[in-house]
C-alpha positions in Angstrom: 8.4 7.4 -14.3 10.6 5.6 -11.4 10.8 1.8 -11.4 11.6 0.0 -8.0 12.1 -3.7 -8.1 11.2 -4.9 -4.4 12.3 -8.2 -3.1 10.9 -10.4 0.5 11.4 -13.8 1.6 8.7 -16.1 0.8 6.4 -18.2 2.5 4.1 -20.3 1.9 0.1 -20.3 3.2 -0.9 -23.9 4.9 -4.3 -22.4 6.2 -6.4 -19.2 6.0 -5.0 -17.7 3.0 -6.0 -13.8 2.6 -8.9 -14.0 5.1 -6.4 -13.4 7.8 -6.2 -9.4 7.1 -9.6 -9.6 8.7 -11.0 -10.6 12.2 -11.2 -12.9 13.6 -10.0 -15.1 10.8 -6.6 -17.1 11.7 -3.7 -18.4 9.7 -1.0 -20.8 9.5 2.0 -19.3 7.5 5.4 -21.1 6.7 8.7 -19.6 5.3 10.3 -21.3 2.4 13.5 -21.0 0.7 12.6 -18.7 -1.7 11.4 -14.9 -2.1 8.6 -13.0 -3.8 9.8 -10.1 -6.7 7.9 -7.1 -7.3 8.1 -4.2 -9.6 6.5 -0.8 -9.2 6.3 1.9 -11.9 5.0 5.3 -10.6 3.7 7.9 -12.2 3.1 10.9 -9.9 0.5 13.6 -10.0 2.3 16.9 -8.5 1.0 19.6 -7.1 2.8 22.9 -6.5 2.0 25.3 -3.8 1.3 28.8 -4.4 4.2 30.8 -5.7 3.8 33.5 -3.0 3.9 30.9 -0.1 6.9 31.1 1.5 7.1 27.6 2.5 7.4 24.4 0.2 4.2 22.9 0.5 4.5 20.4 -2.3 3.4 17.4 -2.2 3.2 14.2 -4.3 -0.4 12.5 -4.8 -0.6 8.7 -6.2 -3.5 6.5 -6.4 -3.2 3.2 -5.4 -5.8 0.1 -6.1 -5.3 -2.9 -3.8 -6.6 -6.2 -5.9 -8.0 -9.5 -4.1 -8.9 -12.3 -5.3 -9.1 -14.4 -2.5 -11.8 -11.7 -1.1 -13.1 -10.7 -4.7 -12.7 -7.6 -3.6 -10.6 -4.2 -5.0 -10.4 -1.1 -2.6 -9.1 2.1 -3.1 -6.4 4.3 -1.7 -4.9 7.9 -1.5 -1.2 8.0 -1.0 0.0 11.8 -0.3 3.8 12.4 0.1 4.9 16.0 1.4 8.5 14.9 3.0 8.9 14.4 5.2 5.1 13.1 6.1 3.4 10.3 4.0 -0.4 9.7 4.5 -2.1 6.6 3.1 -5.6 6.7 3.4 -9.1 4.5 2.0 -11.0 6.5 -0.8 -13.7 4.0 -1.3 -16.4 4.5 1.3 -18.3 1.5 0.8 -15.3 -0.7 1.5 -14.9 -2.2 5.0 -11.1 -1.0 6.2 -8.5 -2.7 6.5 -5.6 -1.3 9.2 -3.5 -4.5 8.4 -3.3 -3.1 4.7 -2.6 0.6 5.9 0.4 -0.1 8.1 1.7 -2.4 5.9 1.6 0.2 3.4 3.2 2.8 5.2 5.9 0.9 6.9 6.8 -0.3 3.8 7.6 3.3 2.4 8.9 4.9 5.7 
């Protein structure tokens, strides 16, 4: 397994907490002088093309759960990574979707 400590400035959440990830809810945000730690641990599931196939086709597959409280709400995602694309993509069709948690996602991994 890989661990990745992450590290981002903080800030602090006067009004409208986690209901701003949806419309047409509105927040008021503040930085502070301190930042928010994180640690990931992956554990991939690979899956290996076809030894015939002349082209590397591998690609890495993780599942990701994205908790909230606030919302009391967990959703499901599907991260693929074939480098050099990375698709991130809702498996739970009964959750509304989120874009605001999508891109996040991906821009934080491109």
């Amino acid at each position: 397994a890989r661990v990745t400590v992450l590290s981002a400035p903080g800030k602090v959440l006067i009004v409208g907490g986690y209901l701003v990830l949806e419309r047409p809810h509105r927040g008021l945000v503040l930085t502070v002088n301190t930042r928010f730690h994180t640690t990931v641990e992956t554990v991939p599931r690979t899956v290996h093309a076809d030894a015939t196939d002349a082209t590397d086709t591998t690609e890495t597959m993780f599942s990701v759960t994205v908790r909230s409280p606030q919302l009391s709400r967990e959703v499901q995602y599907a991260l693929t990574v074939q480098p050099p694309h990375i698709a991130f993509h809702q498996t739970d069709p009964l959750a509304p979707p989120n874009v605001f948690v999508e891109r996040t996602v991906l821009l934080s991994l491109s």
